[in-house]
N, C-alpha and C positions, 0 to 999 in steps of 0.2 A: 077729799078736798086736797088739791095740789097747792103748796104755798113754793114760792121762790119762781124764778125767770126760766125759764127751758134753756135759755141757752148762755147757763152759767153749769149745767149738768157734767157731768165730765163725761166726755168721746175719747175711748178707746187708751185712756188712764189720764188725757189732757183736757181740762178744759176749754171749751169752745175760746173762752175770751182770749185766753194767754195763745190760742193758735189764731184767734184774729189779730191779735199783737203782733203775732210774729211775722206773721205774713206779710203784714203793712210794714216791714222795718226792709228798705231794700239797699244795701249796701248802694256808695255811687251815686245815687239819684240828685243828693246836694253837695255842695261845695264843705267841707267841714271848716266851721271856724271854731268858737271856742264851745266843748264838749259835745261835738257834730251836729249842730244846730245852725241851720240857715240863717242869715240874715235879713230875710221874709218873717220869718218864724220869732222874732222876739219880740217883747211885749214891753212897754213901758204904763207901769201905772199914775194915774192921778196923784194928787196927796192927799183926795178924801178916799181914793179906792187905797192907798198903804195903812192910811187910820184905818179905815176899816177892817180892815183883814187884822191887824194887829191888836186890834182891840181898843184903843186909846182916839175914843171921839170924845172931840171937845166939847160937842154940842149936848153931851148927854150930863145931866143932874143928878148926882144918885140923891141927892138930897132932898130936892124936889120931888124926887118919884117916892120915895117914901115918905114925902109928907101927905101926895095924895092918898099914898094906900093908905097910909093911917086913917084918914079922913074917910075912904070909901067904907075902911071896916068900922070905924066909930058912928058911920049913917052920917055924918054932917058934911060930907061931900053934895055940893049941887051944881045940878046941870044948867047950863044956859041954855035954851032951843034958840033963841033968837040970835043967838053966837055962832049955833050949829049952824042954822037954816042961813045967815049970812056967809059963812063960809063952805057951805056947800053951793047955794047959788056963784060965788063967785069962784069955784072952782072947775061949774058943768060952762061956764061963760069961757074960762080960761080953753077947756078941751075944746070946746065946739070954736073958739078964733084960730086953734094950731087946724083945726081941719080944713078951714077955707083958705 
């Protein structure tokens, strides 16, 4: 059994990836602004994609979330189907309006 990517192997004492790297880098092709990155090329994020990545969402409870776990592992957690089954009905309604 072969485990890992074929072409992560190293050719000829270099890795495939690092001479796909290299290859793609061509000197000249962009304007250099600050540390040789086009101005096509940057990226501004949201301020839920910076929480995200940083780790600090608001929206998350750790207090809550452990009280469910408590609950799941004490058995006195209960499910609602009629909760589920309304909110999944109004969420194949949501999909199927973006499609028309």
């Amino acid at each position: 059994m072969k485990i890992g990517n074929p072409s992560d192997k190293a050719v000829n004492g270099t890795s495939a990836k690092t001479e796909a790297t290299a290859s793609t880098k061509t000197a000249g092709k962009t304007a250099s602004l600050d540390g040789g990155v086009s101005e096509s090329a940057k990226v501004t994020l949201s301020n839920a994609a910076s929480n995200l990545l940083s780790g600090a969402d608001p929206t998350f409870d750790a207090n809550k979330v452990s009280k469910v776990k408590q609950s799941i592992d004490d058995g006195s957690y209960k499910v609602d189907p009629e909760a589920i089954a309304d909110k999944l009905i109004a969420n194949s309604r949501e999909l199927l309006e973006r499609q028309h």
